[in-house]
C-alpha positions in Angstrom: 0.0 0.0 0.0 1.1 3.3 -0.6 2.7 5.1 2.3 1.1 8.3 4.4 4.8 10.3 3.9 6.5 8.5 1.2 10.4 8.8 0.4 9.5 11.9 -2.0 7.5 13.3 0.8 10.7 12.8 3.0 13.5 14.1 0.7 11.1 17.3 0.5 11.0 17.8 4.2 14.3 17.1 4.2 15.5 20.1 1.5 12.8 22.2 3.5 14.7 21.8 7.3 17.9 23.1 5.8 16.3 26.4 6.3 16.1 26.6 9.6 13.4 28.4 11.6 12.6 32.3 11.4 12.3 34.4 8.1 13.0 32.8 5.1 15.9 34.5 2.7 16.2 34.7 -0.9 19.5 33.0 -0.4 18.4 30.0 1.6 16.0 29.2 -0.9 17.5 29.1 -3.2 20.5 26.9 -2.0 17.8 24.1 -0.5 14.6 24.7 -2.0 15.0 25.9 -5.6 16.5 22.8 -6.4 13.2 20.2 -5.7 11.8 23.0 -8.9 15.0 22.0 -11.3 12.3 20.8 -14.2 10.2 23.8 -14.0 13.1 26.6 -13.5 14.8 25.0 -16.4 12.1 25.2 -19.0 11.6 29.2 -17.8 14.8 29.8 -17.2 14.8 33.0 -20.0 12.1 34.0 -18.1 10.2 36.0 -15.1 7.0 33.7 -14.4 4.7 35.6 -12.0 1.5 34.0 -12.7 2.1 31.8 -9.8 -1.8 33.2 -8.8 -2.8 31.2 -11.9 -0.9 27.9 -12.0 1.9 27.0 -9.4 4.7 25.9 -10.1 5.4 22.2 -9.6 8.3 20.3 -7.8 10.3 17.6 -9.8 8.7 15.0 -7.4 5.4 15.8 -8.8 6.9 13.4 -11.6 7.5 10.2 -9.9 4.5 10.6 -7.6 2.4 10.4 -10.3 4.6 7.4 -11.4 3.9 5.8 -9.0 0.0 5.9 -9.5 0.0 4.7 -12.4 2.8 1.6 -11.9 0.3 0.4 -9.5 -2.4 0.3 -12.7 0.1 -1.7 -14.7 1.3 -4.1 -11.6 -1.2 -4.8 -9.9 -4.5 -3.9 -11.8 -8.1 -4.5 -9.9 -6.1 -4.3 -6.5 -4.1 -1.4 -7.5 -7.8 0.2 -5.8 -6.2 -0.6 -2.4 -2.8 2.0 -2.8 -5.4 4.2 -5.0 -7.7 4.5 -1.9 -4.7 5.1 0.9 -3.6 7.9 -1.4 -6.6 9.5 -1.5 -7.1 9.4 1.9 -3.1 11.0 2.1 -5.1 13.6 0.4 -7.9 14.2 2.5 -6.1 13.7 5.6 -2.9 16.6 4.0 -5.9 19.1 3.4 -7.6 18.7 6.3 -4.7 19.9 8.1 -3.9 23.0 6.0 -7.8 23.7 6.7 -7.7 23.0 10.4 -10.5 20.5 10.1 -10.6 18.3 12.7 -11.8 15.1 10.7 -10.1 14.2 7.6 -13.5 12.9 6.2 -14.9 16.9 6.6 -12.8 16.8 3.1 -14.5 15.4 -0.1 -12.4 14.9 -3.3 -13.5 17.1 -6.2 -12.4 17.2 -9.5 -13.3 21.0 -9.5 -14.5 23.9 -6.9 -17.7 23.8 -8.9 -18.1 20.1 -8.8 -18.4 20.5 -4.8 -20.9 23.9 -5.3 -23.2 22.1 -7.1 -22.7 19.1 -4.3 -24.3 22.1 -2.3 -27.3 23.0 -4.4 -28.4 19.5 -4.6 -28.8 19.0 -1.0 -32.2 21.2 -1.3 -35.3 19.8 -1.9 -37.3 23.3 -1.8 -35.9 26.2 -4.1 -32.8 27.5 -2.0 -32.6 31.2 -1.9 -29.2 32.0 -2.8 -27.0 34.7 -2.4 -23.6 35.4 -3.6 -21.3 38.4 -4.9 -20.4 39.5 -8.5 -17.2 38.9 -8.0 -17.2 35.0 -7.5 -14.5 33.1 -10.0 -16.2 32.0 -13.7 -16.9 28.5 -12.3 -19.3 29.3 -9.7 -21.0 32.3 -11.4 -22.0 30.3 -14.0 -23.6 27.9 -12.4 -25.4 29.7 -10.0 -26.3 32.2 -13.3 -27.7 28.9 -14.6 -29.6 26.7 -12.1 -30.9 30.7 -11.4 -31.9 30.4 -15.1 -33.2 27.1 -15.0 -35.7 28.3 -11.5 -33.2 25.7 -9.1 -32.5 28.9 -7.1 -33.1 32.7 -6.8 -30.1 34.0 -6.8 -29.2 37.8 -5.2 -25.4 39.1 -6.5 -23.6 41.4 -4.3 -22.4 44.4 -6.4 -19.0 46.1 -4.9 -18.9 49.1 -4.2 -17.6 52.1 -6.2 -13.6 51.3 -5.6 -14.1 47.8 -6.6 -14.2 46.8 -3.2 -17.0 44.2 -1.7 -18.1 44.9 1.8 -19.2 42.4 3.9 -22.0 44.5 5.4 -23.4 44.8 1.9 -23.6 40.8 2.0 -25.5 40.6 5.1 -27.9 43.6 4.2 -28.4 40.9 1.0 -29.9 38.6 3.0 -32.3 40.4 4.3 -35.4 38.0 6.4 -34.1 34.9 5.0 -31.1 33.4 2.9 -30.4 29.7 2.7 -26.6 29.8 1.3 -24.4 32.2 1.0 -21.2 32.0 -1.6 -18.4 34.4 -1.0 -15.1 33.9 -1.9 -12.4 34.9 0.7 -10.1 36.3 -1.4 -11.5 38.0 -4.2 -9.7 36.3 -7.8 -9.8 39.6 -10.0 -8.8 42.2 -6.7 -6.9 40.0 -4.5 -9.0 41.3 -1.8 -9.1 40.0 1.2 -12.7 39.7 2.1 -13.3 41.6 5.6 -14.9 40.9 9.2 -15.9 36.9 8.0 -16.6 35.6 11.2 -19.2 38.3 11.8 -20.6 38.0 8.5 -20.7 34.2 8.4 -22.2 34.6 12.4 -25.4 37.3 10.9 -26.0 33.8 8.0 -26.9 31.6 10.6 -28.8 33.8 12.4 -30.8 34.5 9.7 -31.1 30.7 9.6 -28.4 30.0 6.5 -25.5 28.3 5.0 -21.9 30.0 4.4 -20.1 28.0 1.0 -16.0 29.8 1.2 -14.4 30.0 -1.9 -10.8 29.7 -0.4 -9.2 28.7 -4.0 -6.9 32.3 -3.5 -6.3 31.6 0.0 -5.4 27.8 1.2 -1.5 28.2 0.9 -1.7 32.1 0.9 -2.4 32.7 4.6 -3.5 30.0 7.3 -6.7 29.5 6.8 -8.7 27.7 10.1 -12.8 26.6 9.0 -13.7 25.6 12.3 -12.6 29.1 13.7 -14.8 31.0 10.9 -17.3 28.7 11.5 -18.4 27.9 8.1 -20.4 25.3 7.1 -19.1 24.5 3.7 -15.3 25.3 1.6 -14.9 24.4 -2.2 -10.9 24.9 -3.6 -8.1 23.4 -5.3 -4.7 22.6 -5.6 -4.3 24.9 -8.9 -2.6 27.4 -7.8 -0.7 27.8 -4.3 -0.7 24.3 -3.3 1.4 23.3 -7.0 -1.0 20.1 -7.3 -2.3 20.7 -10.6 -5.8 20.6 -12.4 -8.8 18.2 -11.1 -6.5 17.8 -7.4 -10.1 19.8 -5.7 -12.2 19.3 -2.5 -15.2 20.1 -1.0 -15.5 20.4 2.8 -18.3 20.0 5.3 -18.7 20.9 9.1 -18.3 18.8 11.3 -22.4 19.1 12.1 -23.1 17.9 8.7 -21.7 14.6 9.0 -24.1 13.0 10.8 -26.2 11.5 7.7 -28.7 14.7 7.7 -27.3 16.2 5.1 -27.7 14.3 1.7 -27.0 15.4 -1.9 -28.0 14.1 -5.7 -24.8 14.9 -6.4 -24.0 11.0 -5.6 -22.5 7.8 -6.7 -21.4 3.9 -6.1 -18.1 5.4 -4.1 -20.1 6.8 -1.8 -22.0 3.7 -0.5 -21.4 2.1 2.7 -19.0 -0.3 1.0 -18.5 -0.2 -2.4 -16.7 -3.2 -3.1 -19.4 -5.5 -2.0 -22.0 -4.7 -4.6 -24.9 -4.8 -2.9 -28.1 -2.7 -3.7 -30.5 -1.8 -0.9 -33.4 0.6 -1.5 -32.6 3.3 -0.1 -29.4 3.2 -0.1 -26.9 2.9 2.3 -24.3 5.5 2.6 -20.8 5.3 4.1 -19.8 7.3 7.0 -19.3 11.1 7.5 -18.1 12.8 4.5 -17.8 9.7 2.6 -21.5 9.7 2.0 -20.4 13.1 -0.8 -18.3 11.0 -2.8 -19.7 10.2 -6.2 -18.5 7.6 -9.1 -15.3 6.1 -9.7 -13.0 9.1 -8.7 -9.9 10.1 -11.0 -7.0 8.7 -8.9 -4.1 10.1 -10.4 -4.7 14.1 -8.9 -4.2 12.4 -5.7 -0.7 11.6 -6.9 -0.1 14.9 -8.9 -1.0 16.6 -5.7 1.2 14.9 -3.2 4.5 16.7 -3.1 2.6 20.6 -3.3 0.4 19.2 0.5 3.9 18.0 1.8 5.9 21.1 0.4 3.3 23.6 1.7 2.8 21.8 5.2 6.4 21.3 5.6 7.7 25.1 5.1 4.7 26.5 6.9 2.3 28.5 5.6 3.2 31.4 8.3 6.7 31.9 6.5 5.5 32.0 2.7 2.6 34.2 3.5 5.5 36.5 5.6 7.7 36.5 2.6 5.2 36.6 0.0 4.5 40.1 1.3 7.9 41.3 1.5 7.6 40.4 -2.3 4.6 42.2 -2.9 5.8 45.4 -1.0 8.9 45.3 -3.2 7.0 45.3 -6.3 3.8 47.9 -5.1 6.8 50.1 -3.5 8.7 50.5 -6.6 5.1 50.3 -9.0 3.8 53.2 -7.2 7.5 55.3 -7.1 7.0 54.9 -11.4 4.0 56.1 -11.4 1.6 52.9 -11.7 -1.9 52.6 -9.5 -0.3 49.3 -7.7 -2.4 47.4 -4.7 -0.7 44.5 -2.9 1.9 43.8 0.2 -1.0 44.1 3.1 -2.9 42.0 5.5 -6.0 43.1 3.7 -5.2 41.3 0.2 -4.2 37.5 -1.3 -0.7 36.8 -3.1 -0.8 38.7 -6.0 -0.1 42.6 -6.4 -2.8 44.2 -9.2 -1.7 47.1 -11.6 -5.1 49.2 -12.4 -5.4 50.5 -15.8 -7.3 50.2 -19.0 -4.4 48.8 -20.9 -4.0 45.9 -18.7 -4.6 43.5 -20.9 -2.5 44.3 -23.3 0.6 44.9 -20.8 0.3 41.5 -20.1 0.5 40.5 -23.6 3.4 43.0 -23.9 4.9 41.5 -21.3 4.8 38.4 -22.2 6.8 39.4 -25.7 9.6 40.7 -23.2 10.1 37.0 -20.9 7.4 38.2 -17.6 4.5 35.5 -18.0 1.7 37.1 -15.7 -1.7 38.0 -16.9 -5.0 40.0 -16.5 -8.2 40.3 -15.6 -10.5 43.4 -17.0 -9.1 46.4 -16.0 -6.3 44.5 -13.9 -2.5 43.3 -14.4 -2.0 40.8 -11.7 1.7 39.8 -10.7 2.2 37.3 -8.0 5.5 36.2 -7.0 6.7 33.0 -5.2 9.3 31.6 -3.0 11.1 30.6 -6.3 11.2 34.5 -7.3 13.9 36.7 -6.8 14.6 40.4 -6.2 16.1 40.6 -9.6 13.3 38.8 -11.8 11.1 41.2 -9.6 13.5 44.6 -10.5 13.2 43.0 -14.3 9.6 42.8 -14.4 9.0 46.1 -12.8 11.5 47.6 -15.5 10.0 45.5 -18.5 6.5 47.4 -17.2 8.5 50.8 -17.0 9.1 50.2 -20.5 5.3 49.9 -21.8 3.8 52.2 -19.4 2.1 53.9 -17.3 
């Protein structure tokens, strides 16, 4: 069976206690940790890659992890299910740590964010009254635009406000006598706002007798994130971006309080029977325990694999010390932005990873930019740059000169 920490997992923790405790230093990560990113570093090497808010970059180990997936399919076939499942339940066990759940079954393997919204939806019998800002990432705006469509929910979007910004207040004035869910992202993934004053907003929900759903795609692996302390009932997200795990690596999780069999979903399949393996068909069916009752058909095992080395890389550094130095990134690049005259936003407690350049020609700096080696990109209006622990002051001093070069 496949290990809980395997000999990847080790050589990772390994590179990552060279460091030492305290701050971390260009210099020091470069020596010991630059080096589990040899693949990756050496395909960009000609280049500044800052679109770390998009797609993170993945270790070398990623490689044989996923190796090692798949040499169970060719050695051992039908019971290559038994290292599939233990990996999987690596995976939920990893997350539910970064999350601070206290179960690792409150974690439910998605293939996408918007696989374990619409998990969500389909726990309602009645029509849900739904309500959700207009800044929620493409995937969950359009489903909620379309089971709205389709009369599955009424759906109420929170506008922000004049500077862009959404206001938590504004949320809870949405809900007015009665909301059933409520979808808010906790970092915003066109801003990089940091979405204010949660606990209170997520306490004025259930008072009002609804559910909280957290986006934290933009901030699991940004900043310590702790569910039971916000007290949400539900969190979709992915490995994408900040946890270097890949595409289809997602979860869903659930409260604690929702794992008692009470809450059910159509969103269902054989996996999540009491025991799948045995075959058996009773009417109604009988789900496993706890969160395993979410799962749905026969899950793609390989993410679990892909994902590996980003959990143990993330948990092993500590998320404290990359969220400490990714500011000292972000200040570097909004100090110098701002001294050539660009309307930069980024380096405070108040925002994600990623520092956003405001103006109309946004787009077309990051194409620009693109022509002169600094991968990053844009949304609307806004140029987002989001360094790494791989990035160093000089690819940052290039980047801010390449943009010197095409604007403000």
């Amino acid at each position: 069976m496949t290990q809980p920490d395997p000999s990847g997992g080790s050589a990772i923790e390994a590179a990552v206690a060279k460091l030492g405790p305290g701050p971390l230093t260009e210099s020091a990560l470069q020596q010991h940790v630059a080096p589990l990113f040899s693949r990756v570093r050496a395909a960009f090497a000609n280049r500044v890659y800052l679109a770390n808010h998009s797609l993170g970059r993945p270790l070398d180990a990623v490689d044989d992890d996923v190796r090692e997936g798949t040499a169970a399919w060719f050695a051992r076939m039908g019971d290559s299910w038994e290292d599939w499942d233990a990996e999987m339940q690596a995976f939920r066990r990893r997350l539910g740590q970064l999350l601070n759940a206290p179960r690792a079954d409150c974690v439910v393997p998605k293939t996408s964010a918007g696989q374990g919204l619409r998990a969500i939806l389909n726990t309602f019998d009645a029509i849900p009254r739904v309500v959700a800002t207009a800044g929620e990432f493409d995937s969950l705006d359009v489903i909620l635009r379309e089971y709205a469509r389709r009369g599955r929910i009424t759906l109420a979007l929170v506008e922000p406000r004049p500077d862009g910004r959404f206001d938590t207040a504004d949320i809870v004035g949405a809900i007015g006598a009665r909301a059933d869910l409520v979808v808010v992202s906790q970092v915003m993934f066109a801003t990089g706002q940091r979405l204010e004053d949660l606990p209170g907003m997520v306490a004025a929900v259930h008072r009002a007798g609804g559910r909280v759903l957290l986006d934290v795609y933009h901030a699991l692996g940004v900043f310590p994130v702790d569910v039971m302390a916000l007290d949400v009932d539900f969190a979709v997200g992915g490995s994408y971006k900040y946890l270097r795990g890949g595409p289809g690596a997602c979860y869903l999780y659930l409260h604690p309080r929702y794992l008692d069999g009470s809450l059910r979903t159509l969103d269902t399949g054989w996996f999540a029977k009491r025991d799948p393996f045995a075959y058996l068909r009773p009417d109604p069916p009988q789900y496993g325990e706890g969160g395993d009752a979410f799962l749905e058909s026969t899950p793609p095992v390989l993410p679990f694999y892909q994902a590996r080395a980003g959990q143990i890389f993330t948990r092993a550094i500590g998320v404290g010390r990359i969220r400490a130095h990714s500011l000292g990134l972000q200040e570097r690049l909004t100090g110098q932005l701002r001294d050539r005259g660009f309307s930069a936003m980024g380096g405070g407690d108040d925002r994600g990873a990623f520092v956003v350049v405001v103006d109309d020609r946004a787009e077309a700096w990051a194409r620009q930019l693109l022509d002169a080696g600094v991968v990053t990109d844009a949304r609307g209006r806004r140029l987002r740059l989001c360094p790494d622990i791989l990035t160093t002051d000089a690819e940052i001093d290039a980047a801010i000169q390449a943009l010197s070069d095409i604007g403000p």
